[in-house]
Biotite code that builds the C-alpha atoms (Angstrom):
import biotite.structure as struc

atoms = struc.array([
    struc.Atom([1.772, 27.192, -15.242], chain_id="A", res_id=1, res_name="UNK", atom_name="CA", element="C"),
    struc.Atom([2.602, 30.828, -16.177], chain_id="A", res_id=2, res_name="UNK", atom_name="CA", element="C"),
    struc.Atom([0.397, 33.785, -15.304], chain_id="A", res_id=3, res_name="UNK", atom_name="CA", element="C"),
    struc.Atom([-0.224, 34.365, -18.984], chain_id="A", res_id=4, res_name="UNK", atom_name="CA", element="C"),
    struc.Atom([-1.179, 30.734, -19.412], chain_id="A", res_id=5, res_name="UNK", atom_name="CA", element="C"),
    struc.Atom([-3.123, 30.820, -16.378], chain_id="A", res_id=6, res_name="UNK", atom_name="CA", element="C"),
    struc.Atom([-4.981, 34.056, -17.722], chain_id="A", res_id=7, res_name="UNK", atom_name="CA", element="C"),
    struc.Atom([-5.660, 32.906, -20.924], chain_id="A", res_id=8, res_name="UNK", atom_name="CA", element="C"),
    struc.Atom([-7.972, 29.456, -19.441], chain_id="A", res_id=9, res_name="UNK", atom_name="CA", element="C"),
    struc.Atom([-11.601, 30.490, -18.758], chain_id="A", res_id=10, res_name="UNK", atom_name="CA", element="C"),
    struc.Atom([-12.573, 32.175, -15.616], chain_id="A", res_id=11, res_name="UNK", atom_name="CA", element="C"),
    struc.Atom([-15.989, 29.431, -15.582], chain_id="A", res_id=12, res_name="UNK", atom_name="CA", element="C"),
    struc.Atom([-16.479, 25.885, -17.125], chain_id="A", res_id=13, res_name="UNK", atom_name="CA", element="C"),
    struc.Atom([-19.313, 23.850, -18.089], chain_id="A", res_id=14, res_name="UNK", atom_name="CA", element="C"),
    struc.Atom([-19.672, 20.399, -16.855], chain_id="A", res_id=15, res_name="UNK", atom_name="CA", element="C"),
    struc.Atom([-21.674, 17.705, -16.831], chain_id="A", res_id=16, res_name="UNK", atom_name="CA", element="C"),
    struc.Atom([-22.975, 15.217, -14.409], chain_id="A", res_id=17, res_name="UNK", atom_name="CA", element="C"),
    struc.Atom([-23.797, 10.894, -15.886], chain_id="A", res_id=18, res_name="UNK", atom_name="CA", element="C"),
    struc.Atom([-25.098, 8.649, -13.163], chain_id="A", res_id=19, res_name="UNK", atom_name="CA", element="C"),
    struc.Atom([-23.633, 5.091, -14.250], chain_id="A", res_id=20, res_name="UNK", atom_name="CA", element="C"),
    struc.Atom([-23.885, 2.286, -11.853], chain_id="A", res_id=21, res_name="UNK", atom_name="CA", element="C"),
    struc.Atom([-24.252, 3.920, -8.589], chain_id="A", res_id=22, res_name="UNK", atom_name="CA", element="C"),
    struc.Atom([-21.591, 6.647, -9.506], chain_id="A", res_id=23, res_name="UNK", atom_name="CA", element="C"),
    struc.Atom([-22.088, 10.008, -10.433], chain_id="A", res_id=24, res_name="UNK", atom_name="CA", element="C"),
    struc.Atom([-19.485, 11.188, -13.200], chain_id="A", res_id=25, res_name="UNK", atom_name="CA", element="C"),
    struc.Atom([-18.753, 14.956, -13.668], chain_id="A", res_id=26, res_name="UNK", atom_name="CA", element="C"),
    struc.Atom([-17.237, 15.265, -17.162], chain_id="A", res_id=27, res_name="UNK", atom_name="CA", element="C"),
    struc.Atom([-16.626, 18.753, -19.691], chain_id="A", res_id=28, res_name="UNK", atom_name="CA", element="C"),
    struc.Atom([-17.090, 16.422, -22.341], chain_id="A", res_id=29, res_name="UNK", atom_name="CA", element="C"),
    struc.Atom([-20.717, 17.347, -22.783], chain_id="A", res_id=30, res_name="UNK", atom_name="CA", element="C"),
    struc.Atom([-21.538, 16.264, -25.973], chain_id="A", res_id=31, res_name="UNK", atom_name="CA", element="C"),
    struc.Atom([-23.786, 13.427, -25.092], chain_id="A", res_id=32, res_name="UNK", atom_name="CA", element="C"),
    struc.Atom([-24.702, 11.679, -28.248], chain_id="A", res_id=33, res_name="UNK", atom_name="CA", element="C"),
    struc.Atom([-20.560, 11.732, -29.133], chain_id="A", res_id=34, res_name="UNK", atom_name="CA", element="C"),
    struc.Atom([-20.025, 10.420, -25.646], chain_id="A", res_id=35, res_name="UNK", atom_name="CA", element="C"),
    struc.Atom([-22.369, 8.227, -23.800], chain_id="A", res_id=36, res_name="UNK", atom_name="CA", element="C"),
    struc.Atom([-22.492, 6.890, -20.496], chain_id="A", res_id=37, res_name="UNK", atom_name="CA", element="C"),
    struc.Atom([-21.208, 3.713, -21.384], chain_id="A", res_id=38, res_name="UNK", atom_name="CA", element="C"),
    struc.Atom([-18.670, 5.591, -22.847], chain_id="A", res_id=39, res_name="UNK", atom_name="CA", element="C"),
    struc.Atom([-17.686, 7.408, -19.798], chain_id="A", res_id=40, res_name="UNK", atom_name="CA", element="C"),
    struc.Atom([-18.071, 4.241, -18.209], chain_id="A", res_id=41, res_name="UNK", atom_name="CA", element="C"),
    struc.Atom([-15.079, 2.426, -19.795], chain_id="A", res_id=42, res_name="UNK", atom_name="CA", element="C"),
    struc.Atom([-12.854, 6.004, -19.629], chain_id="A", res_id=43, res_name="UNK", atom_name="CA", element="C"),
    struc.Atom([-13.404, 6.081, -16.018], chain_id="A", res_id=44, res_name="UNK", atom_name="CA", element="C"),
    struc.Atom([-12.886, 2.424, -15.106], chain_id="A", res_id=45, res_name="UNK", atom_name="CA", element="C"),
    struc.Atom([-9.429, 3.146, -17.275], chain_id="A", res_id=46, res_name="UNK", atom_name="CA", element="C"),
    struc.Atom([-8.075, 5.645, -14.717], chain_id="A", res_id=47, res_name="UNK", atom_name="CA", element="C"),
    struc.Atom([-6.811, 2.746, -12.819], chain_id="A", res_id=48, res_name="UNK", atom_name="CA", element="C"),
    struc.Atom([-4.086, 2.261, -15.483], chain_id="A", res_id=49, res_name="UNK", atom_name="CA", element="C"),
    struc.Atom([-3.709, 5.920, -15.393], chain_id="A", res_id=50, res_name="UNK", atom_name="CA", element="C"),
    struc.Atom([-2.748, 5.061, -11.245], chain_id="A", res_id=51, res_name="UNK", atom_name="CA", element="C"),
    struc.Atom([-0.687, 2.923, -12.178], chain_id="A", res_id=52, res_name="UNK", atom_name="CA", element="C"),
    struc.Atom([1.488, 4.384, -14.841], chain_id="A", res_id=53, res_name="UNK", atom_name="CA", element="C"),
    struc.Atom([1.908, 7.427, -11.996], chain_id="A", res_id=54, res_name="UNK", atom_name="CA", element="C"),
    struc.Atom([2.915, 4.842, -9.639], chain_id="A", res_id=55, res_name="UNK", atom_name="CA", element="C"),
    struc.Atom([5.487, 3.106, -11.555], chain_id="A", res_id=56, res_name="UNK", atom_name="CA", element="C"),
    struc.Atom([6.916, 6.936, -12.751], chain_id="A", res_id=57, res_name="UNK", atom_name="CA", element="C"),
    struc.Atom([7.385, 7.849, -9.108], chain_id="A", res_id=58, res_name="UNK", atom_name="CA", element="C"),
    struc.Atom([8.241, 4.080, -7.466], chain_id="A", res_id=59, res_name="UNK", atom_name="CA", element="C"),
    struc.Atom([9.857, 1.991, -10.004], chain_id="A", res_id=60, res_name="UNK", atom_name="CA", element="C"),
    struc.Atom([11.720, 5.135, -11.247], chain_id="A", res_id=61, res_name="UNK", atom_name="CA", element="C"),
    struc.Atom([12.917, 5.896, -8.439], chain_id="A", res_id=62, res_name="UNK", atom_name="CA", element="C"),
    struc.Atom([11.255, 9.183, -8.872], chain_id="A", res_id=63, res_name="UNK", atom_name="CA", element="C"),
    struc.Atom([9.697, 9.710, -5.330], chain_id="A", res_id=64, res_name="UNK", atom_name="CA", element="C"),
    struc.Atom([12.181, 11.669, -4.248], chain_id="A", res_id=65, res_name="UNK", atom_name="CA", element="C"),
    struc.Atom([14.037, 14.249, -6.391], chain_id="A", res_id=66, res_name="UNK", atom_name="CA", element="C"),
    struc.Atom([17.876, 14.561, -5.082], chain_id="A", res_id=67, res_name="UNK", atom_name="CA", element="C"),
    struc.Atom([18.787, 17.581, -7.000], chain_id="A", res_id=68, res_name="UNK", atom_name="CA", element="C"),
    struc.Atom([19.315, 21.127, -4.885], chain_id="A", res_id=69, res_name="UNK", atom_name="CA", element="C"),
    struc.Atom([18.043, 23.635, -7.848], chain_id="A", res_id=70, res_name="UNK", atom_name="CA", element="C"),
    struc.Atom([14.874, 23.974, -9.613], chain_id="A", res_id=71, res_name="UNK", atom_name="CA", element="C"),
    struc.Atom([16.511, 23.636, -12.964], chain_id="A", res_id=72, res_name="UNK", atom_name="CA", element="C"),
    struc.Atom([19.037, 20.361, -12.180], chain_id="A", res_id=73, res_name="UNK", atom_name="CA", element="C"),
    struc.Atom([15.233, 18.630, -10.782], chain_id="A", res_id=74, res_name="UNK", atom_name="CA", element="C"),
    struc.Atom([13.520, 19.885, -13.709], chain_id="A", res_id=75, res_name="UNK", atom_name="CA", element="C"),
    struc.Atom([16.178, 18.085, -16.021], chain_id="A", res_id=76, res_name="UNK", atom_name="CA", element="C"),
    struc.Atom([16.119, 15.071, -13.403], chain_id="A", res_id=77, res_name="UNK", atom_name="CA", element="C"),
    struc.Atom([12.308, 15.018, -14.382], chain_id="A", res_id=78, res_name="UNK", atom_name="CA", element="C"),
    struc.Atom([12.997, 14.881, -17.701], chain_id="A", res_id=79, res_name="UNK", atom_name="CA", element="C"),
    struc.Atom([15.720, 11.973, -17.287], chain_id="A", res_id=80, res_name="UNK", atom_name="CA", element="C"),
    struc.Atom([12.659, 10.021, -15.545], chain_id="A", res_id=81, res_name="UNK", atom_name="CA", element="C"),
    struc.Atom([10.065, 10.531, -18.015], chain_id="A", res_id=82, res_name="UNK", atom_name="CA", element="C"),
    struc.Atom([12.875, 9.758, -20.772], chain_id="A", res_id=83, res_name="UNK", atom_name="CA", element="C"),
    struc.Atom([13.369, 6.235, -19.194], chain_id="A", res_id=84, res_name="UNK", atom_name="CA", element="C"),
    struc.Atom([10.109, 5.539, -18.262], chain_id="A", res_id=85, res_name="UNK", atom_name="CA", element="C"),
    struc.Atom([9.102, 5.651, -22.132], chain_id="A", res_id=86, res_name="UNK", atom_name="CA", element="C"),
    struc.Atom([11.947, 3.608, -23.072], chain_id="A", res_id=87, res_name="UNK", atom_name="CA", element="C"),
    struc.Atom([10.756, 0.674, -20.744], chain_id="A", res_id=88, res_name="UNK", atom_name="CA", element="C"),
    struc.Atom([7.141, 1.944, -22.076], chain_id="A", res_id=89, res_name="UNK", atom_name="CA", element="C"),
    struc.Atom([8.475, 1.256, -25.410], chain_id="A", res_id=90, res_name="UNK", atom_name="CA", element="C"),
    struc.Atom([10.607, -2.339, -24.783], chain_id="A", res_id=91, res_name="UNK", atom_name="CA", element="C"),
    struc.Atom([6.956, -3.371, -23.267], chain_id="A", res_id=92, res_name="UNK", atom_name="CA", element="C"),
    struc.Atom([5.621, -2.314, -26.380], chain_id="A", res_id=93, res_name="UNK", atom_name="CA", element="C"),
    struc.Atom([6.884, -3.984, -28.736], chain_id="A", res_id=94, res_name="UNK", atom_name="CA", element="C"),
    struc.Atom([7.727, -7.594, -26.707], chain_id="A", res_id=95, res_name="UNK", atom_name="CA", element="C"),
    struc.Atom([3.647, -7.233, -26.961], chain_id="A", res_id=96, res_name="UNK", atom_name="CA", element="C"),
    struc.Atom([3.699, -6.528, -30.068], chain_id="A", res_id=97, res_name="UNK", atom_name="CA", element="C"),
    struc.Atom([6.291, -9.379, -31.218], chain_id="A", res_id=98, res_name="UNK", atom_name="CA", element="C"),
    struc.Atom([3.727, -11.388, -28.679], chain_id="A", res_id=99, res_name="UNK", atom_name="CA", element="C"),
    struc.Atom([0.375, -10.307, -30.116], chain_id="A", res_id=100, res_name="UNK", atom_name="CA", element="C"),
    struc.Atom([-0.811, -9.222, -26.608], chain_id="A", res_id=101, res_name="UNK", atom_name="CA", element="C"),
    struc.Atom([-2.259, -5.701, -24.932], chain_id="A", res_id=102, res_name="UNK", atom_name="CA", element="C"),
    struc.Atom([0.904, -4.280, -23.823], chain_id="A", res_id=103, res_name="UNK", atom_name="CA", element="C"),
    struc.Atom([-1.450, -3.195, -20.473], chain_id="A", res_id=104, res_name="UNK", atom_name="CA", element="C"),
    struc.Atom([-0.550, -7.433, -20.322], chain_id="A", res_id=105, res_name="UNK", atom_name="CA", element="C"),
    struc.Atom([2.844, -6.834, -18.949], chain_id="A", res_id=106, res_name="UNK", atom_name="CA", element="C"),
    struc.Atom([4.616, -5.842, -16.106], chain_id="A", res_id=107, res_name="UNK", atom_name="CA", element="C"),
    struc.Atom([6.640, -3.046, -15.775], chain_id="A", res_id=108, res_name="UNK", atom_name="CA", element="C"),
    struc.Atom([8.630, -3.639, -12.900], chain_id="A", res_id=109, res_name="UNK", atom_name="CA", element="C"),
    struc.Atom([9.594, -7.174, -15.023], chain_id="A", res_id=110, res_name="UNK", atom_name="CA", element="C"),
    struc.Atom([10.524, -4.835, -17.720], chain_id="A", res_id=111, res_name="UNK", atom_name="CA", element="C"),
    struc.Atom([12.725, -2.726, -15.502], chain_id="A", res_id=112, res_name="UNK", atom_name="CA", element="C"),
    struc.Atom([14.693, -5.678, -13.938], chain_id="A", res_id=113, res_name="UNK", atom_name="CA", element="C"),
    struc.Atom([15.185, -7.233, -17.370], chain_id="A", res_id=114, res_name="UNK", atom_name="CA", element="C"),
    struc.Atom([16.438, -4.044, -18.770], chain_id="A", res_id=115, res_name="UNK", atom_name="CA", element="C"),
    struc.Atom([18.648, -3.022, -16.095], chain_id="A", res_id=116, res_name="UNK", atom_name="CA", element="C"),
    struc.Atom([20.180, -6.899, -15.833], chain_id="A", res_id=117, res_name="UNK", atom_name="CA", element="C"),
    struc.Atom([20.621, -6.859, -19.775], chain_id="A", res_id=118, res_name="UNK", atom_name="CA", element="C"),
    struc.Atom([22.643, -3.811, -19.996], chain_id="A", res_id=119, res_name="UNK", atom_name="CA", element="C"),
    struc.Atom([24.970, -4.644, -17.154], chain_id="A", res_id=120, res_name="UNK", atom_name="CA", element="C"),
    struc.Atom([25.816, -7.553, -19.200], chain_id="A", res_id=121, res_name="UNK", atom_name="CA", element="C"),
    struc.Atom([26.342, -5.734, -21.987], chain_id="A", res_id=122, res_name="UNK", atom_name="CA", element="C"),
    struc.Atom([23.681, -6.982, -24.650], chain_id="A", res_id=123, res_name="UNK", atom_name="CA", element="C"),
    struc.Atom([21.965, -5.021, -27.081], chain_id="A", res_id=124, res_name="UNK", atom_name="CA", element="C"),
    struc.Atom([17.866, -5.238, -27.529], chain_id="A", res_id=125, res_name="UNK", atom_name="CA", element="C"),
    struc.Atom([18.117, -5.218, -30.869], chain_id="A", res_id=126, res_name="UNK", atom_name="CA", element="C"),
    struc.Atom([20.940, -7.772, -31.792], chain_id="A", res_id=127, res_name="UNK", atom_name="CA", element="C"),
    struc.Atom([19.532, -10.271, -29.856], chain_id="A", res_id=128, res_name="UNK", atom_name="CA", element="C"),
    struc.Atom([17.354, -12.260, -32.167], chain_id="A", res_id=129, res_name="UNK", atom_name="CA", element="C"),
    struc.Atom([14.463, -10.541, -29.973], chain_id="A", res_id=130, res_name="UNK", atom_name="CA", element="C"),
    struc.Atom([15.428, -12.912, -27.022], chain_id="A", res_id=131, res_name="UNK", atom_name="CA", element="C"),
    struc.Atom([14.885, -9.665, -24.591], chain_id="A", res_id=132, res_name="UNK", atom_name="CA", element="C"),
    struc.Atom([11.244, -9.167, -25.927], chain_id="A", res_id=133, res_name="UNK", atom_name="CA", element="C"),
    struc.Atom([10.605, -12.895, -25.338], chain_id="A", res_id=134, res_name="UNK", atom_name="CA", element="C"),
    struc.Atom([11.646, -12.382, -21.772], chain_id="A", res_id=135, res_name="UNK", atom_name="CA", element="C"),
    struc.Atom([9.575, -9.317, -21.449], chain_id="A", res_id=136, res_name="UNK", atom_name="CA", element="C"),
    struc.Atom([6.442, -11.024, -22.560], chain_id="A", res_id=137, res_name="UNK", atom_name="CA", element="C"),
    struc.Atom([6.461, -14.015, -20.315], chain_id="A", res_id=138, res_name="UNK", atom_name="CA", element="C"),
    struc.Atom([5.516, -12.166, -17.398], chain_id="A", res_id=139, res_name="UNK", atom_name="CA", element="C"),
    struc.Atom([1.973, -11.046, -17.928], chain_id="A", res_id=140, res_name="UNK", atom_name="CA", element="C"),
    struc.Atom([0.114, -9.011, -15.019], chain_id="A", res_id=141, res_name="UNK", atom_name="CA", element="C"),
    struc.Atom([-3.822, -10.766, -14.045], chain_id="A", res_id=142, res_name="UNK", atom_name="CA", element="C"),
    struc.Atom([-6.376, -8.934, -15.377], chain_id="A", res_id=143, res_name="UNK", atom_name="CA", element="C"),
    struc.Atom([-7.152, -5.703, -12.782], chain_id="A", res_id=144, res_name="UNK", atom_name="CA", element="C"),
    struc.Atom([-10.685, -4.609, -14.280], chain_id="A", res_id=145, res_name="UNK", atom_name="CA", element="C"),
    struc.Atom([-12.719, -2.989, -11.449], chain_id="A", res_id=146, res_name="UNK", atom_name="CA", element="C"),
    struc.Atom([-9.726, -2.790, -9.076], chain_id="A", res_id=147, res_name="UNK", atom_name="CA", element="C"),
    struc.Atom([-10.134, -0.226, -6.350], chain_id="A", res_id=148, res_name="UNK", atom_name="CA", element="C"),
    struc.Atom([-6.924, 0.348, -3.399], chain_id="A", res_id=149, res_name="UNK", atom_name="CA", element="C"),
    struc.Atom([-7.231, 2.481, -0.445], chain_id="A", res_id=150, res_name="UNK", atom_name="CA", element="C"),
    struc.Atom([-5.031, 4.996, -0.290], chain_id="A", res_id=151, res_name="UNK", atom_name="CA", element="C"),
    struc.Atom([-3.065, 4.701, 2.702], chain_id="A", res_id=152, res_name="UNK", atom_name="CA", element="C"),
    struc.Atom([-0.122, 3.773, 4.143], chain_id="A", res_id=153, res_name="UNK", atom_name="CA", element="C"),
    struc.Atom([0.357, 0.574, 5.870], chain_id="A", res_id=154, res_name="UNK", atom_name="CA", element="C"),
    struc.Atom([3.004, 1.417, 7.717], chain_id="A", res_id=155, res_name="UNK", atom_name="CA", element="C"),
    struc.Atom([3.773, 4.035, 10.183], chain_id="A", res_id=156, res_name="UNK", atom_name="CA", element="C"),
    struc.Atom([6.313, 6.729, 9.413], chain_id="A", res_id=157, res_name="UNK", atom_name="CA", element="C"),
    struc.Atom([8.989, 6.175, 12.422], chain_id="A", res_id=158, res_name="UNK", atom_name="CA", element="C"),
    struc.Atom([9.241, 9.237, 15.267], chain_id="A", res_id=159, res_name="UNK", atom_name="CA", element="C"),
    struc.Atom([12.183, 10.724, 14.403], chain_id="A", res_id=160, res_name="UNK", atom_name="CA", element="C"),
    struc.Atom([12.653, 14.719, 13.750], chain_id="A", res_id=161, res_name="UNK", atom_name="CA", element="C"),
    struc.Atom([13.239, 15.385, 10.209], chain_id="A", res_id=162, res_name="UNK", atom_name="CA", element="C"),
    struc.Atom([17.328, 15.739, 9.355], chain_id="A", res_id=163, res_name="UNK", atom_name="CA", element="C"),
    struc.Atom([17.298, 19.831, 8.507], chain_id="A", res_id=164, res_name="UNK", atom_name="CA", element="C"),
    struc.Atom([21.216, 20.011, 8.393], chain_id="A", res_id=165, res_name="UNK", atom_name="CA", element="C"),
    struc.Atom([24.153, 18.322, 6.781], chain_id="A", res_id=166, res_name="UNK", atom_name="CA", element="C"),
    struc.Atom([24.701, 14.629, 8.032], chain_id="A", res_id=167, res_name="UNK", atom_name="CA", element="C"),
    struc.Atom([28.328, 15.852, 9.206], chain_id="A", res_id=168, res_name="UNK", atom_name="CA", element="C"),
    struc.Atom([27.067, 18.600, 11.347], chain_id="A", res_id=169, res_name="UNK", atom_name="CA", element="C"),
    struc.Atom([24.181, 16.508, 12.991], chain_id="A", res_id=170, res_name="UNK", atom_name="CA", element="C"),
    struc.Atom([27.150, 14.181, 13.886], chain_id="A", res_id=171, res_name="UNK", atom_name="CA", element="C"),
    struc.Atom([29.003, 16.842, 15.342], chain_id="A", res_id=172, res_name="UNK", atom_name="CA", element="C"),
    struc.Atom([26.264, 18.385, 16.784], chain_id="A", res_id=173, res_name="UNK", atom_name="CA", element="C"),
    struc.Atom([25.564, 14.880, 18.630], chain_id="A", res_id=174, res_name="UNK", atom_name="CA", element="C"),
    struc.Atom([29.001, 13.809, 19.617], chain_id="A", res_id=175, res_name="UNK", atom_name="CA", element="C"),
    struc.Atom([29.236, 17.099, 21.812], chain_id="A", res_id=176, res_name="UNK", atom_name="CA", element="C"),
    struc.Atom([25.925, 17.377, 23.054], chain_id="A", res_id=177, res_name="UNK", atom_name="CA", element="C"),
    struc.Atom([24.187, 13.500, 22.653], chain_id="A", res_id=178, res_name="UNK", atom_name="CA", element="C"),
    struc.Atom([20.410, 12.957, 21.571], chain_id="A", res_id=179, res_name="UNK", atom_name="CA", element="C"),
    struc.Atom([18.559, 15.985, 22.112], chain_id="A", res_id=180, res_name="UNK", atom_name="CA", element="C"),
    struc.Atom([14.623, 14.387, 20.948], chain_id="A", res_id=181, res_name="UNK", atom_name="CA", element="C"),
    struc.Atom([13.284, 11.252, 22.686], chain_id="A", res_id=182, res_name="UNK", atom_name="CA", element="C"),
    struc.Atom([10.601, 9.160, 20.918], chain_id="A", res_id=183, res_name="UNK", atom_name="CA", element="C"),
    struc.Atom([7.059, 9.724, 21.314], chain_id="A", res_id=184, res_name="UNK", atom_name="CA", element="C"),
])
């Protein structure tokens, strides 16, 4: 966000607070005959698609770690990732569509792996008789209402230093003077 941007948001903002089943919501959507707690309900129980759709941007993407060295070249690898994360969006799409199903329905990892496997071989999604849809649609994800994750990791991050220098000089610096760090 730019400073003017940032200046031109209000310096205060008026929320308010819906207890709905043992939660208390904090919304700035305040008009509450326009939006009811049932309302807010069914928004808030959607976030969890909202999780996901994050999760597959940065995961399936390969997104969780940016390999570019300048602002700009990870700002346009950003871009690249968004770009194919709506065409998959959009495959899913309309295979539901061609399926009559919620396109929430299907998986997006499927949709990757079908994707990626169908342009290595050279096919083309739309000359295809729709075969690719087909595909796309016969892998359906269960029904996730009410799902809740912790967020943590399962697995522990191993105990070595982080690599702060070129591989090649690490393994220069080690052939002449060995291991310098021994595990915790």
């Amino acid at each position: 966000m730019t400073p003017e941007q940032y200046a031109g948001f209000p310096d205060e903002l008026t929320v308010r607070e819906v207890k709905v089943a043992h939660r208390v919501l904090v919304t700035t959507l305040l008009a509450h005959r326009q939006v009811n707690k049932d309302d807010l309900c069914a928004l808030y129980a959607r976030r969890w698609n909202v999780e996901l759709d994050l999760s597959n941007l940065k995961t399936t993407t390969g997104m969780d770690v940016l390999s570019c060295q300048t602002p700009q070249m990870n700002e346009k690898q950003l871009w690249v990732h968004l770009l194919a994360y709506n065409v998959i969006r959009l495959l899913m799409a309309q295979a539901a569509c061609n399926a009559g199903i919620d396109p929430r329905e299907l998986s997006f990892k499927h949709t990757v792996q079908l994707w990626t496997e169908w342009v290595s071989r050279g096919l083309s999604a739309t000359k295809d008789d729709g075969r690719l849809f087909i595909l796309i649609a016969q892998c359906r994800v269960g029904n996730r209402s009410g799902r809740m994750e912790p967020r943590m990791r399962k697995r522990r991050p191993k105990p070595y230093p982080w690599l702060k220098v070129s591989r090649a000089h690490a393994r220069r610096k080690i052939k002449k003077h060995g291991h310098d760090w021994e595990p915790k």
